[in-house]
N, C-alpha and C positions, 0 to 999 in steps of 0.2 A: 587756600584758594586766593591766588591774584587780582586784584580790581585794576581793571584797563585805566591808564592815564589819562586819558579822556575821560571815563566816567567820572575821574578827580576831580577834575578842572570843574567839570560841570556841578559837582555836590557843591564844590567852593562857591562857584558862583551862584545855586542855590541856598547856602548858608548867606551867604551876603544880602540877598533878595528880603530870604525868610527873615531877616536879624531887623533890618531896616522895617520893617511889615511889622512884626513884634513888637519891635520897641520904640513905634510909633503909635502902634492902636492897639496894642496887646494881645495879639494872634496874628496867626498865620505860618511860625516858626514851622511845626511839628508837621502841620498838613501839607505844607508844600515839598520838605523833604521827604516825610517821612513816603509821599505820594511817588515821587523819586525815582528812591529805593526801590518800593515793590514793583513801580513799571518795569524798573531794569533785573529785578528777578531776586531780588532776597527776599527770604519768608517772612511773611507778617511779625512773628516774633522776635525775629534777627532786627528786622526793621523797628518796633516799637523800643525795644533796647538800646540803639544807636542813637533815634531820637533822641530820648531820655536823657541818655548820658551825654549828648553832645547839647544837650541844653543847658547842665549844669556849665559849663565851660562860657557857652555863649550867653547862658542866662547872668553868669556874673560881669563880663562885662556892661549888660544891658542894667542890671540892677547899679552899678557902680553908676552909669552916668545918670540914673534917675534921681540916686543919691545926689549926688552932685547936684541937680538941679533941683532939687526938692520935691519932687514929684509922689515922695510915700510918706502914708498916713499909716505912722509906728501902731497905730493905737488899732488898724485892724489886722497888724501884723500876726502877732500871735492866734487867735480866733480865726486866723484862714491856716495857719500851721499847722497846729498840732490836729486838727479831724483831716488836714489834708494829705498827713505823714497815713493816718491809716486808712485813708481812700485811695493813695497809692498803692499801699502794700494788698488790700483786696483786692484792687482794679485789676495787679498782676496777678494774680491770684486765679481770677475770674477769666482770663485771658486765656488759660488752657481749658477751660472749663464750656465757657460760654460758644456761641456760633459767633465766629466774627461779624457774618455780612447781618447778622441782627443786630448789634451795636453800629456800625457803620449806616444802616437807612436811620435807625432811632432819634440816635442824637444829633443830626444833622438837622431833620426835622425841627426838633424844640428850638434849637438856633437858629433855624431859618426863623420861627413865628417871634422871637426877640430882633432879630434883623428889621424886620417888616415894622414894628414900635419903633424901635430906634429911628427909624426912617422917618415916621411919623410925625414923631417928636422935634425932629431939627426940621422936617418941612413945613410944618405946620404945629410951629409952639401955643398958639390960641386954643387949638382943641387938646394937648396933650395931659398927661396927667402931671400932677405934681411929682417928684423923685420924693421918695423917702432921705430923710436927711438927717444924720444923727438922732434920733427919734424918726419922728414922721412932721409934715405942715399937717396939721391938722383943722379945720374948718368947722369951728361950731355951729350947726345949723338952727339951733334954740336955744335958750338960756340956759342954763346948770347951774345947779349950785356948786360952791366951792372945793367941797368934798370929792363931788364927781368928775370933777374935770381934773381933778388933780390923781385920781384915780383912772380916768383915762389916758393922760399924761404920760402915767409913772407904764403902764401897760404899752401903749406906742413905744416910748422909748428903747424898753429891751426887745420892739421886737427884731428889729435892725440887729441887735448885738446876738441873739438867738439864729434868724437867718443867715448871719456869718458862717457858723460852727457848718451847717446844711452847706450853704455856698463852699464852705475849705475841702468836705470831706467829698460831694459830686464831683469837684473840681480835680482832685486829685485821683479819683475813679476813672474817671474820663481819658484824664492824662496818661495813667500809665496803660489803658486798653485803645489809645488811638492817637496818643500824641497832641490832643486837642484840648491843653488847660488855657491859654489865653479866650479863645472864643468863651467860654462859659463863666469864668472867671470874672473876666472883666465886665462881661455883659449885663453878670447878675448883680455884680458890684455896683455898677450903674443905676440899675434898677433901683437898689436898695438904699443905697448912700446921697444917689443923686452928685451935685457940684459937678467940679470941672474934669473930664473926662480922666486928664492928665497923673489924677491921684489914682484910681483905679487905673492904670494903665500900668504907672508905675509900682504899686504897692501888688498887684497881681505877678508882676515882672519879679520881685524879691522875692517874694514867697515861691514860684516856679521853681527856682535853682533848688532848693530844699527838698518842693517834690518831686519833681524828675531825680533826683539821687535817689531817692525811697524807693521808687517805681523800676528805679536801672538795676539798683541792686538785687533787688526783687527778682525781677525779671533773668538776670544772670543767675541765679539761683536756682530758675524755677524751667522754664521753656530753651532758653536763647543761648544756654552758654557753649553751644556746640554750633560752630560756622559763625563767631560773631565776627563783625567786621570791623575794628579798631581803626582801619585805615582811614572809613569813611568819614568816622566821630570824629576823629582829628581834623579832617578836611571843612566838617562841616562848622566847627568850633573856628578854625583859621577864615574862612568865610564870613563870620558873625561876627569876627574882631573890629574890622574894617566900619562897619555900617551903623555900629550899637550905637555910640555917640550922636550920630547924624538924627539916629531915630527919635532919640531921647529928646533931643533938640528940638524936633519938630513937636514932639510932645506937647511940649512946655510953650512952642509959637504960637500955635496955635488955638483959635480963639473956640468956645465951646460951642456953638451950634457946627461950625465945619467941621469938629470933632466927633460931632455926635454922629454928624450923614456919614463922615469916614469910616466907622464902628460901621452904622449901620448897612453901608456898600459893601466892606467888608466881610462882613457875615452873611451878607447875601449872596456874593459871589460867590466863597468858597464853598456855602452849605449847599449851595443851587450843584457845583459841581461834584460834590460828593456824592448827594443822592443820584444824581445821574451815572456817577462812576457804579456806583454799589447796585444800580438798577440793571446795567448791561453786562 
């Protein structure tokens, strides 16, 4: 099956779009093309595969210029990897199995109600809560003794490194049944970590290439490898060359309350229009 030249042009300059969106706020890559695709008539599965696989490509450039700018924190590297190598391989897994349009209202939702905090938080930092931050801040509200507080402590701190493993493996679930590991990823990284947007943007961006390969191979395995569309992937990867850098850049200009509302707009927008797609 041929894909019309025009359809080309257009994936590329979707790739371009989605790469810039990405690898400035850490989503939008997968939702925008992968939305694309299915308008223009490939099947959900051809299309979750192409994603995938055309993010490994685009995702290494976007991870290279984060490097570069130092944007990743090595140390949540691994703990978003490896549960998120096997929440790819179930996600695809789950993909033949599951009802799509019940994943597609689901998790839009939960991202919408992280959107709406996010929003919060950079509009009005007076009321928001504190981010969890390698540990937690924590706020003694009465005295302790010495014992206990250091027993509290020692508890806060792993819980962050425990919610990691959960954040890699959802994330990577998500990913390979909708294309959508920046929104969750990042959002929850935030959440948990706290700091400047820019470390979660980029340390979500490294670890994606990893799992969208898990999720592609998977998926050509499993549903997709009959009518896949290589043309597109390539297109869409040539797309994302152009704009990675730019992204990254703004990453790293950008000061952390603007960062936060841009998260937060962002995940409003797109999840606002997904439920909408997935309701009509």
């Amino acid at each position: 099956m041929e894909t019309d030249l025009s359809i080309l042009v257009l994936v590329v300059f979707a790739g371009a779009i989605g790469e810039l969106v990405d690898a400035a706020v850490g989503m939008g890559f997968g939702v925008l093309t992968s939305s694309l695709m299915v308008a223009g008539g490939v099947a959900p599965g051809v299309a979750a595969t192409t994603v995938n696989l055309a993010k490994v490509g685009s995702g290494a450039f976007s991870a290279a210029a984060h490097w570069k700018f130092g944007n990743i924190r090595w140390q949540w590297f691994l703990p978003l990897l490896l549960p998120g190598l096997a929440g790819a391989v179930s996600g695809a897994l789950l993909l033949s199995h599951l009802p799509r349009e019940t994943v597609r209202i689901i998790v839009p939702c939960v991202l919408l109600g992280l959107s709406l905090f996010f929003l919060r938080r950079a509009l009005f930092p007076s009321i928001a809560a504190r981010p969890l931050r390698g540990g937690s801040q924590v706020t003694l509200d009465a005295p302790r003794t010495r014992r206990t507080t250091r027993l509290r402590e020692a508890i806060v701190s792993r819980l962050p490194r425990f919610l990691l493993t959960g954040i890699g493996f959802l994330a990577g679930l998500i990913n390979a049944m909708t294309g959508g590991y920046g929104p969750f990823a990042t959002s929850t990284l935030l959440l948990v970590k706290g700091g400047h947007p820019r470390y979660a943007v980029g340390t979500a961006n490294m670890v994606e290439i990893f799992v969208a390969g898990a999720g592609a191979a998977t998926l050509l395995m499993t549903t997709a490898s009959r009518g896949f569309r290589w043309e597109i992937a390539v297109a869409l990867v040539v797309g994302s060359f152009f704009t990675a850098p730019l992204g990254a850049y703004l990453s790293r200009r950008l000061t952390a309350r603007p960062m936060m509302a841009l998260v937060g707009m962002t995940l409003l927008g797109i999840n606002t229009w997904s439920i909408i797609r997935a309701l009509t």
